[in-house]
TIMI-568737 format. One record per atom (N, C-alpha, C, CB): residue in three letters; x, y, z. Coordinates in steps of 0.05 Angstrom, whole numbers, padded with zeros to 5 digits, always signed. Glycine has a CB too. Layout:
<atoms>
alaXYZ...
</atoms>
This chain:
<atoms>
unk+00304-00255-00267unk+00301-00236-00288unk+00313-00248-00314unk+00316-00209-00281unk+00301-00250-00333unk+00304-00260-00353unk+00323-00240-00378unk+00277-00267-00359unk+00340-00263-00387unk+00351-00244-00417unk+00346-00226-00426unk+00349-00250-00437unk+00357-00198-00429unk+00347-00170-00448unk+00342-00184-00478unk+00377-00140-00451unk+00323-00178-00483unk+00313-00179-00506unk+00309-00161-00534unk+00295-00184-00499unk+00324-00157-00549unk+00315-00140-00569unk+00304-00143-00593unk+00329-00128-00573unk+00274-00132-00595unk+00252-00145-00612unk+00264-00138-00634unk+00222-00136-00610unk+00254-00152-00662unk+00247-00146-00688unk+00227-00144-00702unk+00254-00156-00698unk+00233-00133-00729unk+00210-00125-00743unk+00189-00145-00743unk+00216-00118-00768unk+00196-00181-00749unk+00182-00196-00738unk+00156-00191-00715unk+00201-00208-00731unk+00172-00180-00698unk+00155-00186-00676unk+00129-00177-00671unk+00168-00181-00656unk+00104-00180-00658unk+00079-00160-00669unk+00080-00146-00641unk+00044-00175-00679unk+00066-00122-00657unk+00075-00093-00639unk+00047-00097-00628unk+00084-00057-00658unk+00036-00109-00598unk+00013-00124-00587unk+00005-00092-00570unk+00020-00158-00566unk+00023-00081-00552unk+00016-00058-00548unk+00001-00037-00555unk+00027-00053-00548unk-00013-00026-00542unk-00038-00004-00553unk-00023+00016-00561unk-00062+00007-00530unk+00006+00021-00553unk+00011+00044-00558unk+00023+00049-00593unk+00030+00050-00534unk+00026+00019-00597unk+00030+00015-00632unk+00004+00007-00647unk+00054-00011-00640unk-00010-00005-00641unk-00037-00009-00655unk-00044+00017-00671unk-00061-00014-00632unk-00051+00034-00673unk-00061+00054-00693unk-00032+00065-00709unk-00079+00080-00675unk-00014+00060-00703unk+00012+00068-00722unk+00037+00051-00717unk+00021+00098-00717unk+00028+00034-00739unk+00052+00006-00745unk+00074+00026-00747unk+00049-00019-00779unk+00072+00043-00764unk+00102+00057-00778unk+00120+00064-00748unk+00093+00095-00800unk+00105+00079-00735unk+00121+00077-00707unk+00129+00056-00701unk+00108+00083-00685unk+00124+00040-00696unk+00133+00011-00688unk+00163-00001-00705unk+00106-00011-00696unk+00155+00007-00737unk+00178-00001-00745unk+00202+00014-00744unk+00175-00007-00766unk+00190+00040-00742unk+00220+00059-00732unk+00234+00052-00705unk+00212+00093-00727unk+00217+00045-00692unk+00232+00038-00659unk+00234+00019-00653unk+00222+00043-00637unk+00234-00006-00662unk+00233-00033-00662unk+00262-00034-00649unk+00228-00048-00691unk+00277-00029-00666unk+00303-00039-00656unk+00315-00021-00635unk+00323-00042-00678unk+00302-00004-00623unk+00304+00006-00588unk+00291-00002-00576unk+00300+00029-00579unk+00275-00017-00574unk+00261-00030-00551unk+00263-00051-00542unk+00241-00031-00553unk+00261-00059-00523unk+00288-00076-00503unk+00271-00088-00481unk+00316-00052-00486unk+00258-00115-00487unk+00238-00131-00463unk+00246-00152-00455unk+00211-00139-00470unk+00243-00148-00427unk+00255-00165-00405unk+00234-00176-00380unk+00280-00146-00390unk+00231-00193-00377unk+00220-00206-00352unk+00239-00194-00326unk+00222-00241-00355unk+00216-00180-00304unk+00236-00173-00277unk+00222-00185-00247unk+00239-00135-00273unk+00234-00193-00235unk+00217-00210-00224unk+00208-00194-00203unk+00227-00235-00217unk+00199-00210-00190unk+00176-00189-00156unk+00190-00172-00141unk+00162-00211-00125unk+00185-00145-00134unk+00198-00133-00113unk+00220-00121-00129unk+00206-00152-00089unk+00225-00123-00161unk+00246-00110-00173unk+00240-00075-00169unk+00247-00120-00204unk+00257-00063-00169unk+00252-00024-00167unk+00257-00028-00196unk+00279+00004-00145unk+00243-00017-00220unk+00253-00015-00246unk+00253+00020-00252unk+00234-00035-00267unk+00248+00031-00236unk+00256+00060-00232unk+00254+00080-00209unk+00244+00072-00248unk+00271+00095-00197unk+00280+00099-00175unk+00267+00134-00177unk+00315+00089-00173unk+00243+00143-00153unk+00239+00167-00164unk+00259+00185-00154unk+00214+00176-00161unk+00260+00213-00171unk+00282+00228-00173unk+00298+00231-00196unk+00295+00221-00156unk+00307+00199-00205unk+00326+00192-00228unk+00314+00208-00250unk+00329+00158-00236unk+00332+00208-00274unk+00332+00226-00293unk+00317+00202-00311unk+00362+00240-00301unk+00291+00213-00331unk+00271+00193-00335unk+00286+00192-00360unk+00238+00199-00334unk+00304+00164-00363unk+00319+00151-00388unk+00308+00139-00406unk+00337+00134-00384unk+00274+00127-00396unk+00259+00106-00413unk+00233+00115-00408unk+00263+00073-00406unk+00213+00108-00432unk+00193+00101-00425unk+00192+00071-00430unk+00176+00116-00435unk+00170+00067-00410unk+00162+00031-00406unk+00140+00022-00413unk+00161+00020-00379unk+00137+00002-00427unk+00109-00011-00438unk+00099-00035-00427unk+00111-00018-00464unk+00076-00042-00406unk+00078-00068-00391unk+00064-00088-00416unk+00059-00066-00356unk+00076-00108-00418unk+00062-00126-00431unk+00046-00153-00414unk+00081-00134-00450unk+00053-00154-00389unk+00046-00171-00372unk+00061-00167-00337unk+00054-00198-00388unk+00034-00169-00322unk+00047-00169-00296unk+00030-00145-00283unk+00083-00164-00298unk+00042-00136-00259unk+00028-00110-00248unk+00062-00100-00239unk-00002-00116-00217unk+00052-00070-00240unk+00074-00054-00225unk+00058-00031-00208unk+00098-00039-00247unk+00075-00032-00183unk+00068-00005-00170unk+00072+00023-00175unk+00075-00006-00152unk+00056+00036-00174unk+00076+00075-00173unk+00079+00088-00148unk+00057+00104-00191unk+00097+00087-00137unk+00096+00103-00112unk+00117+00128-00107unk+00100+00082-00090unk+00104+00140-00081unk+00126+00163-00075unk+00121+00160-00050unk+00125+00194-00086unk+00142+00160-00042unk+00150+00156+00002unk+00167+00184+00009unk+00183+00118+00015unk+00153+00194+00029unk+00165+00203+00041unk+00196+00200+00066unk+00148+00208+00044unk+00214+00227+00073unk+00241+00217+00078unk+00228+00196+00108unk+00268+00249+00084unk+00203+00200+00125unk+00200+00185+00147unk+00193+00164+00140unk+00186+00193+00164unk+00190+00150+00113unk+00176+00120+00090unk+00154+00122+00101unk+00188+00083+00092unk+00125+00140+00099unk+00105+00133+00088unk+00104+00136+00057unk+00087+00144+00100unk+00082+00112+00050unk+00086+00110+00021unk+00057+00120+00017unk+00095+00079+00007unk+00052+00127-00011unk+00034+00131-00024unk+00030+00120-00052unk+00032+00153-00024unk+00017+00103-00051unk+00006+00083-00082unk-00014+00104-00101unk-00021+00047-00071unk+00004+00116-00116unk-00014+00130-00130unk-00013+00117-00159unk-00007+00160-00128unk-00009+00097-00169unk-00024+00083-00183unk-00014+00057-00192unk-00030+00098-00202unk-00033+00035-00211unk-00024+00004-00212unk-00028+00008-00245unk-00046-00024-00192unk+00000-00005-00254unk-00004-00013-00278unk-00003-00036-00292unk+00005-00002-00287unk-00016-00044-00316unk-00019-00078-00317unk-00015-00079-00344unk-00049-00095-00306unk-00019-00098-00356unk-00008-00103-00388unk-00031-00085-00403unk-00009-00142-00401unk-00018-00074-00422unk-00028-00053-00429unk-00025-00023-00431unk-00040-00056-00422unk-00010-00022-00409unk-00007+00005-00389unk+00021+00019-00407unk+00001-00006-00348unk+00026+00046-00393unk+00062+00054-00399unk+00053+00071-00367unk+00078+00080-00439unk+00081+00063-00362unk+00084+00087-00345unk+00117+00098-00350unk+00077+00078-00311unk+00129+00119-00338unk+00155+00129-00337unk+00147+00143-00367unk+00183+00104-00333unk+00122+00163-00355unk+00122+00175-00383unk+00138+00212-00385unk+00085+00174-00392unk+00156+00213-00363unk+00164+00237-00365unk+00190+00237-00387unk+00169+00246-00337unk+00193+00210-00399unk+00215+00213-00414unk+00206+00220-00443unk+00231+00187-00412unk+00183+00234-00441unk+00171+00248-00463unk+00186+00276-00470unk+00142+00253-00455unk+00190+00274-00447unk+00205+00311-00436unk+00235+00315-00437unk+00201+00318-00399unk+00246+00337-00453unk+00274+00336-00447unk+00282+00341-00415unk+00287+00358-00466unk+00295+00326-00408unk+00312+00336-00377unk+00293+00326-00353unk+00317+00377-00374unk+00281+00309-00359unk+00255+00307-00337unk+00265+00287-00325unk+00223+00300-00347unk+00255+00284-00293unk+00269+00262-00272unk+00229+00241-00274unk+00284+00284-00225unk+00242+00221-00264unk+00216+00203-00251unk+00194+00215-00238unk+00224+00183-00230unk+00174+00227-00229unk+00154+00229-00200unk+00152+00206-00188unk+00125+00237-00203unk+00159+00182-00188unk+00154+00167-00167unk+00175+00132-00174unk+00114+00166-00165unk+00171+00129-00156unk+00184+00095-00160unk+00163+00080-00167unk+00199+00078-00132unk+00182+00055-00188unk+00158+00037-00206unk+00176+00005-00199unk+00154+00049-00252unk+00147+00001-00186unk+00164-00036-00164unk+00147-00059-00179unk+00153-00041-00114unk+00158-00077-00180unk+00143-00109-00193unk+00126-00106-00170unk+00165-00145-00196unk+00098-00126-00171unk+00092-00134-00146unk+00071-00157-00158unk+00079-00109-00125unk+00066-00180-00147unk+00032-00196-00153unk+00063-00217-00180unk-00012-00162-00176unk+00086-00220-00170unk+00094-00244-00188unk+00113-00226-00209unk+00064-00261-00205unk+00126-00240-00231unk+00133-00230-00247unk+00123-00202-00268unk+00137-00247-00254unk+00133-00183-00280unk+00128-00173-00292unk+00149-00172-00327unk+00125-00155-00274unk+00136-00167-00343unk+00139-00168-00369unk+00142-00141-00378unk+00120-00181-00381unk+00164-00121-00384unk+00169-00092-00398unk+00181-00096-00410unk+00178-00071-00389unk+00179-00079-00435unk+00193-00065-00451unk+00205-00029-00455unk+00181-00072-00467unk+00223-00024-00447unk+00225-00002-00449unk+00240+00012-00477unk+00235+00002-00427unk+00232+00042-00482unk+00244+00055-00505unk+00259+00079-00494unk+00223+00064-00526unk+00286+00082-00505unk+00299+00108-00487unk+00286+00127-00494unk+00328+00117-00492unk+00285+00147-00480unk+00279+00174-00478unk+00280+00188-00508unk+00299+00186-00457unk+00317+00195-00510unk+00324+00205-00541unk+00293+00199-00568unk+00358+00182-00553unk+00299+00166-00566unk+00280+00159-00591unk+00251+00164-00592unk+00282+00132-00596unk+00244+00158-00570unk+00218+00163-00558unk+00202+00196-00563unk+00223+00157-00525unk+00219+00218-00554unk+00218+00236-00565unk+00222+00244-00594unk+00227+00245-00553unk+00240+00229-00611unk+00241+00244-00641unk+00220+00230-00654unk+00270+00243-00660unk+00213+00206-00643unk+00184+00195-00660unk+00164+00214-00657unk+00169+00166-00648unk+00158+00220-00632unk+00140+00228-00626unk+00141+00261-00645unk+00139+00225-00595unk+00158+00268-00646unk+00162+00296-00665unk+00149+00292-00685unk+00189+00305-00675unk+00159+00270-00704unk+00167+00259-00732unk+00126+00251-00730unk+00202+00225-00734unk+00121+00234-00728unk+00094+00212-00728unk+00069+00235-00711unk+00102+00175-00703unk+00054+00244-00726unk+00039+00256-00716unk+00014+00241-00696unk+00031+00269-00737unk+00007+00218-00723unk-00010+00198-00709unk+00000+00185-00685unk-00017+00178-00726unk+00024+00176-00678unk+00030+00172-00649unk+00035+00179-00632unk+00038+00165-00644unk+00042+00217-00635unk+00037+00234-00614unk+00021+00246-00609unk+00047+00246-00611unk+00002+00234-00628unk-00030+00227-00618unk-00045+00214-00596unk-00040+00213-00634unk-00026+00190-00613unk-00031+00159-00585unk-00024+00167-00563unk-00011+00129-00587unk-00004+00175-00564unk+00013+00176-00531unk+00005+00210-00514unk+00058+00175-00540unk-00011+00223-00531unk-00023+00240-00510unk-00044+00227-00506unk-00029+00268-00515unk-00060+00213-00517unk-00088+00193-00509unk-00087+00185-00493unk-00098+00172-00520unk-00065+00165-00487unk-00060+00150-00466unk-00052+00166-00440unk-00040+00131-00474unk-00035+00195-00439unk-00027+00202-00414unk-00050+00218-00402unk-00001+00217-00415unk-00074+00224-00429unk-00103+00240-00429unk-00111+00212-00403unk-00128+00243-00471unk-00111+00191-00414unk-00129+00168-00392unk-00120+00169-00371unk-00129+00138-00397unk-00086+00166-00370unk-00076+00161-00342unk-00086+00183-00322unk-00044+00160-00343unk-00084+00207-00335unk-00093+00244-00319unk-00125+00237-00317unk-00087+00284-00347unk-00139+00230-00329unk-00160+00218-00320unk-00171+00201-00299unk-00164+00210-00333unk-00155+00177-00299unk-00164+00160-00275unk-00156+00170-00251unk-00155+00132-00275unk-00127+00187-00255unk-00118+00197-00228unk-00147+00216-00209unk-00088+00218-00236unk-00154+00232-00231unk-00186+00248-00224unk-00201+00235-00216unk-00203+00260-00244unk-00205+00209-00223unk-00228+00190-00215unk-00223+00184-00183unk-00227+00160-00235unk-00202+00179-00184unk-00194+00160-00161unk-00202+00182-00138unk-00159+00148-00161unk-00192+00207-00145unk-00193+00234-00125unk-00227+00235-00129unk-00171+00269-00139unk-00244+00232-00145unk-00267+00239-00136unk-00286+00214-00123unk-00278+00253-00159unk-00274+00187-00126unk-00283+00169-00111unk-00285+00170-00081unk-00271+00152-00118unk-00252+00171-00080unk-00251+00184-00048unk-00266+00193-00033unk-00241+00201-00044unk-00282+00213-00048unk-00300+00227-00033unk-00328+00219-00037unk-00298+00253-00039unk-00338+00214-00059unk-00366+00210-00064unk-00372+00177-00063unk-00373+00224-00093unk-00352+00157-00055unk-00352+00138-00057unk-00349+00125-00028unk-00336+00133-00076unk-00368+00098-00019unk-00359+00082+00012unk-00326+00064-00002unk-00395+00047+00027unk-00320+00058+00023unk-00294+00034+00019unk-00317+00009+00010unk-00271+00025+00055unk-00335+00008+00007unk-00347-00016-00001unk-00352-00016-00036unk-00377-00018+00017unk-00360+00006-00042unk-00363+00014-00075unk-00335+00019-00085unk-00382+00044-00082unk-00313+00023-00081unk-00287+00031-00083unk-00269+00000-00095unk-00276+00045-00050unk-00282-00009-00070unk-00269-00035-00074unk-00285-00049-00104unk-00275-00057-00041unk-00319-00045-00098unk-00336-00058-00121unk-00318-00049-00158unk-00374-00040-00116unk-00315-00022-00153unk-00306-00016-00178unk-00277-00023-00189unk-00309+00009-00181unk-00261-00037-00168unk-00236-00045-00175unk-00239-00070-00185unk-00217-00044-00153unk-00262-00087-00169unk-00268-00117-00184unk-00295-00110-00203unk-00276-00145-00159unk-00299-00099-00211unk-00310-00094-00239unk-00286-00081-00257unk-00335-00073-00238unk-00271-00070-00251unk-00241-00072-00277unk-00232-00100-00283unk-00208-00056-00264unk-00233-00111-00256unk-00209-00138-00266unk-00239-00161-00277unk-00181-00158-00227unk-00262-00147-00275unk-00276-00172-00294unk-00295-00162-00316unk-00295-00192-00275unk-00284-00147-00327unk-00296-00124-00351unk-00302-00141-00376unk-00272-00096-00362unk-00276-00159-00386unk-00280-00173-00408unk-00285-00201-00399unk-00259-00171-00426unk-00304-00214-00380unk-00308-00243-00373unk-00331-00235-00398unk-00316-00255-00336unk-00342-00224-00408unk-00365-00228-00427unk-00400-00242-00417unk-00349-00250-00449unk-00395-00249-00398unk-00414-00264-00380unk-00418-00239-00350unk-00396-00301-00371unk-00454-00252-00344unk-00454-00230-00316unk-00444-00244-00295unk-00484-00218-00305unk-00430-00259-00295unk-00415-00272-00271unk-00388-00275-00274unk-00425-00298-00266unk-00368-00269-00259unk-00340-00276-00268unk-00335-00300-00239unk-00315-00241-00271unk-00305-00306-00243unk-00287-00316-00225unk-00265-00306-00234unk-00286-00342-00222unk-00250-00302-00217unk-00220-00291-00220unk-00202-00284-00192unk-00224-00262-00236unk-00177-00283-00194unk-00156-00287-00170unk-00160-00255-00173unk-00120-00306-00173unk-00156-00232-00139unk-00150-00215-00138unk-00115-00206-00145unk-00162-00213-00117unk-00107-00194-00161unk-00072-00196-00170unk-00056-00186-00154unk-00063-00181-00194unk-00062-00168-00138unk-00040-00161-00126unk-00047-00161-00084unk-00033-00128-00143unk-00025-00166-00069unk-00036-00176-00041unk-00053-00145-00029unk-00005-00188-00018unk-00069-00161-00018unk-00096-00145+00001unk-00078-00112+00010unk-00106-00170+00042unk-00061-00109+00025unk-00045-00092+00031unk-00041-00072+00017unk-00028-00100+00035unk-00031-00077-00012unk-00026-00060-00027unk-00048-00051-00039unk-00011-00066-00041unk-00072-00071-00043unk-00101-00056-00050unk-00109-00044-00038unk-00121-00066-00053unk-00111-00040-00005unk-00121-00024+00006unk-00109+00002+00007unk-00126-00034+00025unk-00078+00011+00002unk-00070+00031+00006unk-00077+00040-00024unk-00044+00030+00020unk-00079+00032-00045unk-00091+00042-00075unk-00114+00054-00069unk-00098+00019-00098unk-00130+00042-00053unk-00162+00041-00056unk-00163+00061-00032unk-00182+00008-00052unk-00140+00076-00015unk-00138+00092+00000unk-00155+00091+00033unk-00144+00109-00018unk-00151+00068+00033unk-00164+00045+00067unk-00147+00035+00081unk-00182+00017+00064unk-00142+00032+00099unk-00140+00017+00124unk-00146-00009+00111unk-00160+00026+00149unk-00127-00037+00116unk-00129-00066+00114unk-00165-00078+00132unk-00094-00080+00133unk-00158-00059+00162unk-00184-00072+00162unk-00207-00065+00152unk-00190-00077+00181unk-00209-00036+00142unk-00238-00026+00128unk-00242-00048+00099unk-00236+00015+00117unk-00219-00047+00087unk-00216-00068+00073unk-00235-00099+00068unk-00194-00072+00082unk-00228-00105+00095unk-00244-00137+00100unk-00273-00133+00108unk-00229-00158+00127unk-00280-00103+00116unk-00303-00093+00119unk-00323-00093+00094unk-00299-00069+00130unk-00304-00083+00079unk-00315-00078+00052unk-00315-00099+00042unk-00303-00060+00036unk-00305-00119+00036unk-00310-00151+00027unk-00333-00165+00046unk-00279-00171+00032unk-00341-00159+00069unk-00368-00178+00079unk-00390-00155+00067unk-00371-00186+00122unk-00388-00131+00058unk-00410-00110+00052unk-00415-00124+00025unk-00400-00074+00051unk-00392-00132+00008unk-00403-00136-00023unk-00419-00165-00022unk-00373-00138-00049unk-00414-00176-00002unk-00433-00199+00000unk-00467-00196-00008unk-00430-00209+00029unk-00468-00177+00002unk-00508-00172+00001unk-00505-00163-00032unk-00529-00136+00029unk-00483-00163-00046unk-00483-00157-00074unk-00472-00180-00089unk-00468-00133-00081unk-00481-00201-00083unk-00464-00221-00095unk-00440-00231-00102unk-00468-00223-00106unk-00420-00220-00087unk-00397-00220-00082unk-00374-00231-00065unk-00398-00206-00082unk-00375-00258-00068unk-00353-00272-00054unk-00326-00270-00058unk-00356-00294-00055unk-00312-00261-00029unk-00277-00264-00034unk-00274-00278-00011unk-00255-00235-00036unk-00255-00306-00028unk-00240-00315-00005unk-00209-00315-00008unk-00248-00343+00002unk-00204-00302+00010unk-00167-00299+00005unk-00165-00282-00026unk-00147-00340+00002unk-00154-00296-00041unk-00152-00278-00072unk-00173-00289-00091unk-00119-00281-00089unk-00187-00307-00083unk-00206-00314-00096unk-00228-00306-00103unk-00210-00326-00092unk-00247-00299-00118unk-00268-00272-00123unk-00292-00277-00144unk-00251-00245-00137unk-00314-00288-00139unk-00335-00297-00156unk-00352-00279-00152unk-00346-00324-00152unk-00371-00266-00168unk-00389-00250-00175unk-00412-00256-00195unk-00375-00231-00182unk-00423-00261-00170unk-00450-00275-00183unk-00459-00258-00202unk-00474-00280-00163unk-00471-00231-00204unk-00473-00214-00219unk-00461-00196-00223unk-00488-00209-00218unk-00448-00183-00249unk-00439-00162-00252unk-00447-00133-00259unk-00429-00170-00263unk-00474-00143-00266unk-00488-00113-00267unk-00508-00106-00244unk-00505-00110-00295unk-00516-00136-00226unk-00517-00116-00195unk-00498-00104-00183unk-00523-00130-00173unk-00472-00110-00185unk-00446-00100-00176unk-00444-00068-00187unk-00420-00120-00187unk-00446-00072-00208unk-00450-00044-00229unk-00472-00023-00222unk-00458-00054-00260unk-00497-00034-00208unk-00515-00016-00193unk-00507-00008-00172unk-00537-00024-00189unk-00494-00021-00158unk-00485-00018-00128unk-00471+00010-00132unk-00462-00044-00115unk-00441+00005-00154unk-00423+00021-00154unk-00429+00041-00175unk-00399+00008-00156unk-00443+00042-00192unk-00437+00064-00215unk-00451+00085-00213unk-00443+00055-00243unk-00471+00085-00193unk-00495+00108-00191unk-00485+00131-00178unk-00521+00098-00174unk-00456+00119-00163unk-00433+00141-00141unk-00418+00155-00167unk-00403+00119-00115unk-00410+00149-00183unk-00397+00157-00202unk-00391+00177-00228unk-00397+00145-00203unk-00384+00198-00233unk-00388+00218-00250unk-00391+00201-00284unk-00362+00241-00246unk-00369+00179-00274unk-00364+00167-00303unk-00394+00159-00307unk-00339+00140-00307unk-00411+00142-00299unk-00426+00132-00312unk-00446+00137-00330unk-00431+00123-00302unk-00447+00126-00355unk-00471+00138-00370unk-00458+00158-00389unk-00495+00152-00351unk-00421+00157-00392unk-00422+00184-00402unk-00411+00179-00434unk-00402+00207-00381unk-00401+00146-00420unk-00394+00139-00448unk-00357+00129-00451unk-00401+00172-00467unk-00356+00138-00428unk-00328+00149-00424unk-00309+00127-00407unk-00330+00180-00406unk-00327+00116-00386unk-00323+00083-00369unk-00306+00070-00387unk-00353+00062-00364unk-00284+00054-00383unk-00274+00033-00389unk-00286+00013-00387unk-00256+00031-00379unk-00304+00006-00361unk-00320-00015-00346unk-00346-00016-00368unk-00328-00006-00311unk-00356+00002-00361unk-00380-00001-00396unk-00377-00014-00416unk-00384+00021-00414unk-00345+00009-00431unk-00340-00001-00452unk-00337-00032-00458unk-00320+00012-00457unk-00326-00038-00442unk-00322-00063-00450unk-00331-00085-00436unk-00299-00067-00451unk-00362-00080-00425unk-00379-00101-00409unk-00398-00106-00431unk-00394-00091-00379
</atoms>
C-alpha cells in the first residue's frame, strides 16, 4: 500500500464525478486523499459508520455482504470510474456491505463524509452528478435482477465481456478477463462449473477464453447473441451501445 496522498489544485480532476463541475473539485481538492491498496485489502467493513465516499481511479473492488454462517453475496464490481461507499451522502449512515481489492492492486481516493455532504448542498450541478451516478448504480443493480431471469449463464457471461470490450473501437477485441473465474461466477450468479459451460457455449459465437485470456472475433455477433434477452437494448440507455 502505497503513501496517502493528498491531491492539489494541480492535479486533474480525471473522475466522472468532477468532469461536469470543476468548481467542485476545487472546493474538495484538499480532502481527498489517494492511495494505492493492494489485493485482498477490506477498505470498508459493512456495518461501519460510512466516514468516506470512494472514487476508484484504477483497479477492481468487490461489494459484498456475508452472512453470520459466511455465505457471501457479490452484489456488485467496481472499476476505475466507479464510487462506491455512497451512503456517506447521508447523515448517520453505516456501509451495506464490505468493499475488498481483488484482480491486483487498486487505486482510491476517498472524500469524508462531512465535506462530501456540504458540497453536495452548496453545488447544485454536482448534486446533480452524484444522483446520476447512484441513478446508474440503482440501475444496473435492476439489470442484473432482470438478467437472472430472462437471461442463460451463457448470455450473462456474453454481456459481461461485451462491458470489458465496449471501447476496443474495432468488432474484434482481445483482452485479459480482470478478476479470477470464481468471483465472476458468483457476480454473474453461477456455479464455477456452469461457468466453464458457458465459456464452450460462447464458442459457436466467436468467442474464445483461455484461462483469462478472451478474443472475440465479433462483437456485434456477441451483441446478437446477448442483447435481444435484454430490456436495455435499443433504448438508448446501454452503456455497451453507447460506447460501441
Amino acid at each position: 500500500m502505497t503513501e496517502l496522498k493528498k491531491l492539489s489544485n494541480q492535479d486533474i480532476p480525471t473522475h466522472p464525478l468532477f468532469e461536469s463541475d470543476p468548481g467542485a473539485w476545487r472546493m474538495l481538492v484538499t480532502s481527498i486523499h489517494r492511495k494505492v491498496y493492494a489485493r485482498d485489502k477490506v477498505v470498508v467493513c459493512h456495518g461501519d459508520a460510512a466516514h468516506s465516499l470512494w472514487l476508484v481511479y484504477g483497479g477492481w473492488i468487490k461489494l459484498v455482504r456475508q452472512t453470520p454462517d459466511g455465505k457471501e453475496t457479490i452484489i456488485g464490481l467496481c472499476t476505475e470510474g466507479d464510487i462506491f461507499g455512497e451512503a456517506a451522502l447521508f447523515p448517520n449512515a453505516s456501509y451495506p456491505y464490505q468493499a475488498e481489492v481483488i484482480a491486483g492492486q487498486a487505486e482510491l481516493a476517498r472524500i469524508p463524509a462531512k465535506e462530501i455532504q456540504a458540497i453536495a448542498k452548496q453545488e447544485n450541478t454536482f448534486s446533480s452528478t452524484l444522483m446520476t451516478l447512484l441513478n446508474e448504480r440503482n440501475a444496473q443493480i435492476q439489470l442484473r435482477l432482470e438478467h437472472a431471469t430472462t437471461m442463460s449463464a451463457a448470455q450473462r457471461l456474453g454481456c459481461f465481456i461485451l462491458r470489458l470490450c465496449r471501447n476496443s473501437g474495432n468488432d474484434s477485441a482481445k483482452f485479459q478477463i480482470p478478476v479470477e473465474k470464481h468471483i465472476l461466477a458468483s457476480y454473474l450468479g453461477m456455479k464455477p462449473e456452469t461457468l466453464s459451460r458457458s465459456q464452450q457455449q460462447l464458442k459457436e459465437m466467436g468467442v474464445e477464453i483461455a484461462g483469462a485470456n478472451v478474443t472475440v472475433a465479433s462483437v456485434e455477433a456477441l451483441k446478437e447473441f446477448v442483447c435481444g434477452s435484454c430490456s436495455e437494448s435499443g433504448t438508448g440507455t446501454c452503456d455497451i451501445e453507447k460506447n460501441s
